[in-house]
N, C-alpha and C positions, 0 to 999 in steps of 0.2 A: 504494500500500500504506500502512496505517495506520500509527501506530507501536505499536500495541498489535498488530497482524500481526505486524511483525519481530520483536519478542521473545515473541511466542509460535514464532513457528518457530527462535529461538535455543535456546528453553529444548526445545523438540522434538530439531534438531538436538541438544544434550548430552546427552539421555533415550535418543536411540537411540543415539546413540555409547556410552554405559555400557551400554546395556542389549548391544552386537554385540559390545564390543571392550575393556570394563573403564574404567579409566582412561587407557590411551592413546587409546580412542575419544572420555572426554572434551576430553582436550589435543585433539585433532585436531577437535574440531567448534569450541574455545572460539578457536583457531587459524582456523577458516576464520569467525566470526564477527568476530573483530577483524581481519582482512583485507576483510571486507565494510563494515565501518564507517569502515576508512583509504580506501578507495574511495571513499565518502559524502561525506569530508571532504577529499577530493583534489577530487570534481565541485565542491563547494561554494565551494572557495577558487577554482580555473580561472573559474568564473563571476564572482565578486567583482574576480580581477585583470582579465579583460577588459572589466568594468565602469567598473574605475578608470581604465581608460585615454581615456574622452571626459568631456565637460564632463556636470555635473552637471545632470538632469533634458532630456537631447536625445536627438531620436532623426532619423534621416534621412527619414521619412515615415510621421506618426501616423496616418492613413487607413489603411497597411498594417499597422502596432500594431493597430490597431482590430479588422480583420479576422483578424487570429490569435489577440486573446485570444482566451480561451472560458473558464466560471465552474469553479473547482475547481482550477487552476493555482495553484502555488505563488509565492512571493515568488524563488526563485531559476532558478524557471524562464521568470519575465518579466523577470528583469535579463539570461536567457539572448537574449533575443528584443530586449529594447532593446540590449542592451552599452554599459549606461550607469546609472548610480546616477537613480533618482526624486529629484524636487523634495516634501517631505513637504507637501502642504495641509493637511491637517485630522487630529485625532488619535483621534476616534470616531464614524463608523465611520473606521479608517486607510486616510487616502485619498492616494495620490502622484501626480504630473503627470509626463507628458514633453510636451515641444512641439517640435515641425520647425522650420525655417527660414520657412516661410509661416506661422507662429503658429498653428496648429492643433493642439491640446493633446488629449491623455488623461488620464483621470482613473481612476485605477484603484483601487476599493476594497477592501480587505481583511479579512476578519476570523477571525481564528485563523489569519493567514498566508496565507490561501489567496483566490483572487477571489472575488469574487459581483457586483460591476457595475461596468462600466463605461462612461465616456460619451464621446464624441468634439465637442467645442466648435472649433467651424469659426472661423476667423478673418472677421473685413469684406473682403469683394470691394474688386478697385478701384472 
């Protein structure tokens, strides 16, 4: 969902709550709006703290990173998939690395937050 979606279904949600039920219709939609947003900011930080908890830019196996992105994902929904803060490389287009234990790194670009490519850099065989 966009964020011009969610507040347009906020500002819905308080049109039809005044239009059913006066002003306590609108307390009770502006109530279930800011309940939806501490939820937003509840998934946001859980992601963040179990991010912080491994070394910066690892992941246990980039190959499998590889195969779950897909373009359109958010920036908090692939720290959900690494559980692990990115290594920043490059700052336009913003591009973050993880790498595994066998030096096999991702590169994941972003722009306005969300993916659009990514590349998988295989490390030297023995």
């Amino acid at each position: 969902m966009t964020a011009w979606t969610g507040w347009a279904l906020a500002v819905a949600a308080v049109a039809v709550g005044y239009a059913g039920y006066g002003w306590p219709g609108v307390l009770l939609a502006l109530g279930v709006v800011v309940f939806w947003l501490l939820l937003q900011f509840s998934r946001a930080l859980r992601a963040l703290r179990a991010a912080s908890g491994r070394p910066v830019g690892t992941v246990p196996n980039a190959v499998m990173l590889q195969a779950r992105l897909r373009t359109g994902l958010r920036l908090p929904q692939v720290l959900t998939l690494t559980h692990s803060l990115g290594r920043k490389v490059a700052e336009d287009p913003e591009t973050w690395a993880w790498r595994d234990e066998a030096g096999d790194e991702v590169q994941v670009e972003l722009r306005q937050g969300r993916v659009t490519a990514w590349r998988l850099q295989r490390s030297a065989g023995p």
